[in-house]
N, C-alpha and C positions, 0 to 999 in steps of 0.2 A: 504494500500500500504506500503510496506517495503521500506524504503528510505534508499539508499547506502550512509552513509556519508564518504566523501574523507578528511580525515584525515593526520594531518603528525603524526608518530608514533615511540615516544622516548622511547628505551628501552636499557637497560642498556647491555653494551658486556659483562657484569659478567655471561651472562646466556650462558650454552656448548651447547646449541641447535642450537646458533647465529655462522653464518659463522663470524670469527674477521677477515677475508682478505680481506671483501667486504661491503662494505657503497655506501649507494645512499644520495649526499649532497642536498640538495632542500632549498631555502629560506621559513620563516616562514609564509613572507609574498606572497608568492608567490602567483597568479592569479589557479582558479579551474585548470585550463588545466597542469599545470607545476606538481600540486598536484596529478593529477588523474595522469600523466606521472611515475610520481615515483611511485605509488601505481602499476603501470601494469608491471614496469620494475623490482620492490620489487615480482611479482605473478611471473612472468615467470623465474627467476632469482633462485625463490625457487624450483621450477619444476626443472630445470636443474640444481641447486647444492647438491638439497636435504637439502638442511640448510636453517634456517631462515637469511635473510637479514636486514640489519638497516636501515631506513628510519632517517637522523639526520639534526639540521641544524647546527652540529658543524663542526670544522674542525677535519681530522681524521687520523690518522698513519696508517690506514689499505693498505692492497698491493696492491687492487683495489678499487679506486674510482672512481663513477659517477656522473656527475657533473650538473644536470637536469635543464635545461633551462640556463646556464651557456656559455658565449663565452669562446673562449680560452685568449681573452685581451679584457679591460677594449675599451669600446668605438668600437666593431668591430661591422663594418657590415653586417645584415643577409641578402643575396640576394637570398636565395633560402628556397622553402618548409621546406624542412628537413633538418638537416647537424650530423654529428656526427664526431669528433673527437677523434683518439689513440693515447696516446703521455705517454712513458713510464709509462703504468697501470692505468694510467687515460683516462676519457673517458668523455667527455663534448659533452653531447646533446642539442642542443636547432634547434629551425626555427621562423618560421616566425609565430606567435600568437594575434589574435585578438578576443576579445569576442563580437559579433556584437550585441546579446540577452541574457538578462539570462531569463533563465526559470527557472521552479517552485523551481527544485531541481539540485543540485551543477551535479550531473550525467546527467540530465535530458540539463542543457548547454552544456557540455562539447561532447553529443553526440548529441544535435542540427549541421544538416549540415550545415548550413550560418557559424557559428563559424569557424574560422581557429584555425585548432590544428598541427601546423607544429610541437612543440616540444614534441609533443604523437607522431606522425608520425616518428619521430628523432629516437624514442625506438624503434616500431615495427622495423625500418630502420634497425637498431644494433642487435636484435632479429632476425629477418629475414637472413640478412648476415653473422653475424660473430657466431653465435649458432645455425640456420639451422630449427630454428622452423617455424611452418606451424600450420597456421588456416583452417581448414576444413570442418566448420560448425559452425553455432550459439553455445553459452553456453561453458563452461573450457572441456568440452568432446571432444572439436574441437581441442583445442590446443595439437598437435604432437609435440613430443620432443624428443632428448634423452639424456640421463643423462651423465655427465661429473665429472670426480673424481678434475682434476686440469685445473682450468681454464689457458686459455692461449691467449694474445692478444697483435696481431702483428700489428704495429703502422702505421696507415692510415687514410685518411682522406674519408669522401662521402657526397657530397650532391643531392638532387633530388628535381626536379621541375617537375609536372605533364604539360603531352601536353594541359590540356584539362583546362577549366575554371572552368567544374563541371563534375564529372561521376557520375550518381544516377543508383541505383536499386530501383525502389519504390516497398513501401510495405506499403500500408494504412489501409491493412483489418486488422491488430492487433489493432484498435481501438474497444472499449467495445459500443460504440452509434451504431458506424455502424452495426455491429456482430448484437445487437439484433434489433436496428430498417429496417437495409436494408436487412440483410438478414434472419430476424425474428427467431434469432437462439433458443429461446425457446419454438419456436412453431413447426419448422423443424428440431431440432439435438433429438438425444433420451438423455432422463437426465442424460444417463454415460457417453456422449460426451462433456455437455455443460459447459462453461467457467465460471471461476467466473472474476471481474472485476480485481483483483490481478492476476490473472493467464495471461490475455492479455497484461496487463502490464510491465509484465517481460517477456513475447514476444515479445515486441516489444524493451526492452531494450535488451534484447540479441541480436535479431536479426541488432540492431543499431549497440551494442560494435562490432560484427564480421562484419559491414561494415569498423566499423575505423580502426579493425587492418587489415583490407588491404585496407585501405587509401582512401576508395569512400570520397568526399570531394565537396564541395560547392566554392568556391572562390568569384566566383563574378555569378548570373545567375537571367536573368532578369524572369519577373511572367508572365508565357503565362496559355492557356488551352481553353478548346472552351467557348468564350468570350460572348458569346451573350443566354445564356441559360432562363433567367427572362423576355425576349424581350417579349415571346408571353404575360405572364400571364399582363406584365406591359403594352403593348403598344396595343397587337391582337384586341381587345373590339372595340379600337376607330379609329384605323388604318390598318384594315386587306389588306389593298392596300400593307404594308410595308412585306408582307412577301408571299414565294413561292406560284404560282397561279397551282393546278393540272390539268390533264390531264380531269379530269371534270368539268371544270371551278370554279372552290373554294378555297379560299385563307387560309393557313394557317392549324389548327387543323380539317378544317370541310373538306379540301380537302386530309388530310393526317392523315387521325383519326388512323392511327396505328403508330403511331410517338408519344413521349410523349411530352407536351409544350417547356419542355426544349432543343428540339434537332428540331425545326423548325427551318428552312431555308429561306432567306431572299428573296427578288424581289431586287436583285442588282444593277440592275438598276432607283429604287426610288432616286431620288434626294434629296426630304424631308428626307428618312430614313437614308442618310449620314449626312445630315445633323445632324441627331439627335446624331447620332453616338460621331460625331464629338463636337457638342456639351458638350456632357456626358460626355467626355475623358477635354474638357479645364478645366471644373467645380471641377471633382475630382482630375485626373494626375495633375491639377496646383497648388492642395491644397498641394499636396505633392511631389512637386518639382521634379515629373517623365517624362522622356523623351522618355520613350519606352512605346508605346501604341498597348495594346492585341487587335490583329482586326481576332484573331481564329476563323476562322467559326462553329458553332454546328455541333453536331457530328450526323453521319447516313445520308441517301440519302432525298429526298423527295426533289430535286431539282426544281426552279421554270421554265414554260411550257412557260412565255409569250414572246411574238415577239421580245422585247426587249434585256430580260436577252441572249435569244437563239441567238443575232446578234453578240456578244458577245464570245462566243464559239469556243471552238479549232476547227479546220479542221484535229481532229487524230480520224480515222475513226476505230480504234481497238477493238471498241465496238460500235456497231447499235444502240443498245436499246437506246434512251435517255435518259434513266436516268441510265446507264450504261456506257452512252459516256464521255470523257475527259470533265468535267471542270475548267480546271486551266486557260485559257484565262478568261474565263466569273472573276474568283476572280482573276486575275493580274488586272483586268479593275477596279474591286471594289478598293484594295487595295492601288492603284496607285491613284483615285478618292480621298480615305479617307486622302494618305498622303498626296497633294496637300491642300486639305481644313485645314489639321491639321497644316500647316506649315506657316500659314497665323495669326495663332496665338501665333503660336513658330515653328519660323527656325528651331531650335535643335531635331524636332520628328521625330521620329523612331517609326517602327512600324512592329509588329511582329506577324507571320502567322504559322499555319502548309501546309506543301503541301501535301498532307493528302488522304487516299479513291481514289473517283476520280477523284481527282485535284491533285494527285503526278505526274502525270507526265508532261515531259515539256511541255512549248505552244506552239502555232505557229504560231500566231500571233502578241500577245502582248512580251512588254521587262519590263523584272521587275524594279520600280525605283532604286536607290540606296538608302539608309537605311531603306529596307524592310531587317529584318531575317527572314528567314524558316526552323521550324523544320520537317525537311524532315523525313517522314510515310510511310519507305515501307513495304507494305505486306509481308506475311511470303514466300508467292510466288514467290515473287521474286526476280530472285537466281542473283547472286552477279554478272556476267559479262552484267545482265539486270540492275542494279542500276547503275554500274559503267556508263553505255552508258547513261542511265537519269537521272546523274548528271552534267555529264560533258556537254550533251545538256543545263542544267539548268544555268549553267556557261554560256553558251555562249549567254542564253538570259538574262542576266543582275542579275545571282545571285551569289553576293559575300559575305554572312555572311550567313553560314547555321550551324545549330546543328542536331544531329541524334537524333528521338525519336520512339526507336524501338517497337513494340510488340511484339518480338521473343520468350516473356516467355507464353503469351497468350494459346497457344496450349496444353500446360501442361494440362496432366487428368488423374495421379495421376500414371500411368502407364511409363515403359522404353522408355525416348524419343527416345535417341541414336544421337539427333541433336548437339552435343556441337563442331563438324570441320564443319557442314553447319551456325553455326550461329557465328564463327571466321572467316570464309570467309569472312562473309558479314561484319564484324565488320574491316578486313583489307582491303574493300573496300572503309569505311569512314573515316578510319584512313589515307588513302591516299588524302583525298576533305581539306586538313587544316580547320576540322572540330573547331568549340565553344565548343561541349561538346556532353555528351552521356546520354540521360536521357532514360534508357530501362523500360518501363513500366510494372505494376506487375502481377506473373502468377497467384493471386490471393491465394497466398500460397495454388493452390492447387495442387502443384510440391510436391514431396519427396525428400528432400535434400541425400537419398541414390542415387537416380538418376539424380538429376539437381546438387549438389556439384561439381563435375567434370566441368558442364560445366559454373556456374558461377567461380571458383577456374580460370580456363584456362583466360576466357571470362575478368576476373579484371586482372589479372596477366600480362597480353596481353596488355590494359592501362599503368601498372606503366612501364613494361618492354618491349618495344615496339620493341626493338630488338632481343628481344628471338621467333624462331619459335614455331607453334602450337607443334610440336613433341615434345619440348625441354620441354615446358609445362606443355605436357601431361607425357611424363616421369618425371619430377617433381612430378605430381600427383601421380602417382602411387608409387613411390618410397616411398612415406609414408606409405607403408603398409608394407614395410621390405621384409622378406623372401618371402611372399605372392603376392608380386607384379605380377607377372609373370601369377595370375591366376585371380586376379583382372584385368589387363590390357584386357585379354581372355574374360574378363565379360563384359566389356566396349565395346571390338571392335566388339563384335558379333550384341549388338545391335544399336553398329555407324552403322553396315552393313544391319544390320535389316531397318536402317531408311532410308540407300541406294538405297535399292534394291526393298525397296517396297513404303515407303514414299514419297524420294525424286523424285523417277519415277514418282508417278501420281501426283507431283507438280508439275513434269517439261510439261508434258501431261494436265493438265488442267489447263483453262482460270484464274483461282483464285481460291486459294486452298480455302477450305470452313472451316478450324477451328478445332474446338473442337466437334460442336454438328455431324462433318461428320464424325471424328473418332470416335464417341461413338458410331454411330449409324453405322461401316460398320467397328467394331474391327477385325473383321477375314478376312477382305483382308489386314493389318497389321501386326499380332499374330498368333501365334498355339501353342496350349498347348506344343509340342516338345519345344520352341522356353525358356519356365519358365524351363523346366525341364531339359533343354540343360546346361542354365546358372545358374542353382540351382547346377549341377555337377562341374561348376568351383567354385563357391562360398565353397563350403563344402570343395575343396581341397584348397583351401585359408586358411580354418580354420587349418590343419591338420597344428601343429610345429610352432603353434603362440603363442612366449611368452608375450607379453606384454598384459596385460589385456584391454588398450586401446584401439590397433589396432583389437583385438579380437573383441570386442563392435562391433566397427566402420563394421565390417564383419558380426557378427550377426543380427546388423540395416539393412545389407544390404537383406540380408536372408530373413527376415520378410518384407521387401518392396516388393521383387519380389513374396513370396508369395500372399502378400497383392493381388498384380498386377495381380497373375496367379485366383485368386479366383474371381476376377473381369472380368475376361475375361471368368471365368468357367460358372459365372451367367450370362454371356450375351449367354452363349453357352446353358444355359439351362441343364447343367450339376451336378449344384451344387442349394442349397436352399439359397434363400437370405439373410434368418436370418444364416446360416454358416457364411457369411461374415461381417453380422453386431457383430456378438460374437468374430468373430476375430480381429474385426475393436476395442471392449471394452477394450479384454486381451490385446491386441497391443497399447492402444493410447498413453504411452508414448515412442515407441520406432517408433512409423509411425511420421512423422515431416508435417501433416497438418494439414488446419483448418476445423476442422470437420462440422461447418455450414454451409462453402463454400463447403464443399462435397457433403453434403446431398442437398441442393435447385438448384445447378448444376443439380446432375444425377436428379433429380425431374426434371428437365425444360426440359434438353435433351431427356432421357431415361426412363420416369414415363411408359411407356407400359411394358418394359423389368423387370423392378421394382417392378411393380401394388403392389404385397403383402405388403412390405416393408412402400411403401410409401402411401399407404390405411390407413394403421395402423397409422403414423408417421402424414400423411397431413389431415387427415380428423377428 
């Protein structure tokens, strides 16, 4: 592993390569984050003057200085995230900085989310505004700029506070354990795809630095997730009464053998099994002096049948099948059971749920206690004037502390979404609930940031600047490609329209959209070869009269994605040979932006018929 060390870096203004008008002041001793702030605002700085920058901790006659982690007076205080200060050619950044954790490596803190990095944020803040650069991707190929011969800086003050406690984009599959043990990437990628352990590495720190320069941020966020996964393996054996009874009278794995241990489902109504519950939570939560207790249900259906759990149950008839129908009375009863018991040990607990699958929607009988949070799971199907109605229901049965935790990046399979004004809608639907926070869950990096950049760019942009419309945004966006904009924007709206006209149709027509494996398996009522070759004609007139070698790139990535995309659609079409597309998948792997293990055991799982040749070879 390459370890980036954050250095402060004295060099002498004798050298003509060094701008002498501009110094970045920073104490010696200053904490990693204030260090790593000069060192980004020293990168960008260079970019837009074309001259090298002095990183010093002296004091300096230069025309402009920056004053990194510096108030403007001795004793002032920070009340906001960010702040930056203009005051004739000075410029004093600092926020609000706490290091909660260090980790291994000075880098490796500093882009840990729990850490507050208000006075990194200070930078991008001054970067962003007063110089007009743009991050658009992972790694310095992201970062848009343009150059400036005389700098010039008119005297103003900014601070910002985010709405939110925490925004996350997760992204855990750049880990090297997971890659080859969960998704066996040495046995399913071909050896000119697969990763070395340095190479994930710096995936994963890329893809971190381009969350901090657009400010995704941790604050304060308590530790939920489906909380009960080790139940069966620990407790099934000697208590199979404690867990889902099926429709053929069988408790747990033996009633539900296509579920794995970890995503079984409870008999909520066990009195013993709250008990334990409750138990587990005094023993550990009191060890470490935690007040918010994970009572997350496991993930997937395989709900329990008996007379009890079923008395328990909403009266929302929107689904027949029972194990399709509303569950969210049956767990308000649970939930409300566990924090009565948990309170009896400590007043102060809190207890925190997803309303999730089929328990997102409200109940109708039961009232949520107060200090239950939920992070409310809506499906992708469910279009935003539907959330809005079963939220505001969910408020009027007793819920007032919710955060959003979407799966809107889910559906990604590797092809033009066109969804980034269907998944702002729904994001100005939660941004309306005086939301905790936004934790979107990951597309499994098996998105192509040629096609999903737009829409997370918009998607975080939308958080910091809550006042700017989607349009304002989206022209933002596009306006980083210069001259080109005009044919770029042409590229975009064709396949927003694309996901309009045929996507969001049969979301809005079907009961619950089905995902990933129903687009893989049913691309041509989606796509038509017309559809790659329509937007392959704006894309090449984008390129015509592009000087900057950047934006050029950034155009070419694109080019090579939607080929990618149309050759994918050709082999479902039975048009093209499969190995065409694995050769184009080898020449291309540094300009496609996925994870190639998560490519190949996907289309294996979904599409091994369509595949056969490929993955004959590959899986066998």
């Amino acid at each position: 592993m390459k370890v980036i060390s954050i250095l402060l870096v004295t060099v002498s203004l004798l050298f003509s390569n060094y701008s002498q008008n501009v110094t970045i002041i920073v104490d010696p001793n200053a904490d990693f984050i204030k260090k790593f702030a000069a060192n980004e605002l020293k990168k960008h700085l260079e970019l837009v003057l074309d001259k090298k920058v002095l990183i010093s901790s002296l004091k300096t006659d230069g025309k402009y200085v920056f004053y990194i982690g510096k108030t403007p007076k001795k004793n002032f205080k920070i009340d906001s995230m960010s702040n930056y200060l203009i005051e004739d050619n000075k410029v004093y950044l600092y926020g609000i900085d706490e290091i909660m954790k260090k980790k291994n490596t000075e880098l490796e803190t500093v882009l840990f989310m729990r850490n507050k990095v208000g006075t990194l944020f200070s930078v991008y803040d001054f970067l962003y505004n007063e110089l007009g650069i743009r991050w658009v991707k992972p790694k310095d190929e992201g970062i848009i700029y343009k150059k400036i011969k005389n700098l010039k800086l008119i005297n103003k003050s900014f601070s910002w506070n985010s709405n939110y406690n925490f925004t996350v984009f997760r992204n855990d599959i750049w880990r090297y354990n997971k890659l080859v043990k969960k998704l066996q990437m040495n046995k399913y990628t071909p050896k000119e795809l697969i990763y070395s352990k340095s190479d994930v590495i710096k995936y994963m720190q890329d893809d971190l630095l381009w969350k901090r320069r657009m400010k995704l941020h941790i604050s304060s966020k308590p530790s939920y997730g489906h909380a009960f996964r080790k139940f069966w393996n620990k407790y099934g054996e000697k208590k199979p009464e404690w867990f889902s009874l099926s429709e053929s009278n069988k408790r747990g794995v033996e009633g539900f053998p296509l579920l794995d241990a970890s995503r079984q489902k409870f008999c909520i109504s066990n009195e013993n099994l709250q008990n334990q519950i409750v138990e587990n939570w005094r023993k550990v939560y009191t060890q470490y002096n935690r007040n918010i207790y994970n009572a997350t249900i496991n993930d997937s259906r395989g709900y329990c049948t008996c007379e009890f759990c079923r008395l328990h149950d909403s009266e929302d008839d929107r689904y027949k099948d029972f194990q399709k129908k509303s569950k969210t009375d049956r767990y308000i009863f649970f939930w409300n059971r566990l924090l009565e018991k948990s309170k009896k040990f400590n007043p102060d607990s809190k207890l925190i749920a997803y309303a999730y699958s089929d328990y997102r929607y409200p109940p109708t009988k039961k009232i949520l206690k107060d200090d239950i949070i939920l992070g409310f799971v809506p499906k992708f199907g469910d279009l935003p004037k539907e959330i809005k109605k079963d939220l505001d229901e969910w408020k009027k049965k007793g819920l007032k502390k919710v955060f959003i935790r979407p799966n809107d990046f889910n559906d990604d399979i590797g092809l033009p979404m066109g969804h980034e004004k269907y998944i702002y809608d729904r994001f100005k639907v939660f941004n309306n609930t005086n939301i905790l926070g936004l934790d979107y869950d990951s597309s499994y990096n098996f998105d192509d940031w040629s096609f999903s950049g737009i829409t997370r760019y918009i998607l975080i942009q939308s958080f910091n600047n809550p006042n700017k419309s989607f349009e304002e945004l989206e022209n933002e966006y596009y306006k980083i490609f210069g001259s080109s904009k005009v044919y770029i924007k042409k590229y975009y709206k064709y396949w927003r329209n694309n996901f309009e006209q045929k996507r969001l149709k049969y979301i809005k027509r079907a009961a619950g959209f089905k995902g990933k494996r129903f687009l893989y398996r049913n691309l041509k009522d989606f796509f038509s070869i017309k559809d790659f070759e329509k937007t392959n004609e704006f894309l090449i007139s984008a390129l015509k009269n592009v000087k900057s070698t950047k934006i050029k790139k950034l155009i070419e990535d694109i080019i090579i994605s939607n080929n990618h995309a149309k050759l994918i659609f050709e082999v479902y079409s039975q048009k093209t040979n499969i190995d065409v597309l694995l050769a184009y998948r080898i020449k291309n792997k540094k300009n496609l932006s996925l994870c190639w293990p998560q490519v190949f055991i996907t289309e294996e799982r979904f599409n091994r018929s369509l595949y056969k040749r490929i993955y004959l070879k590959l899986f066998n």
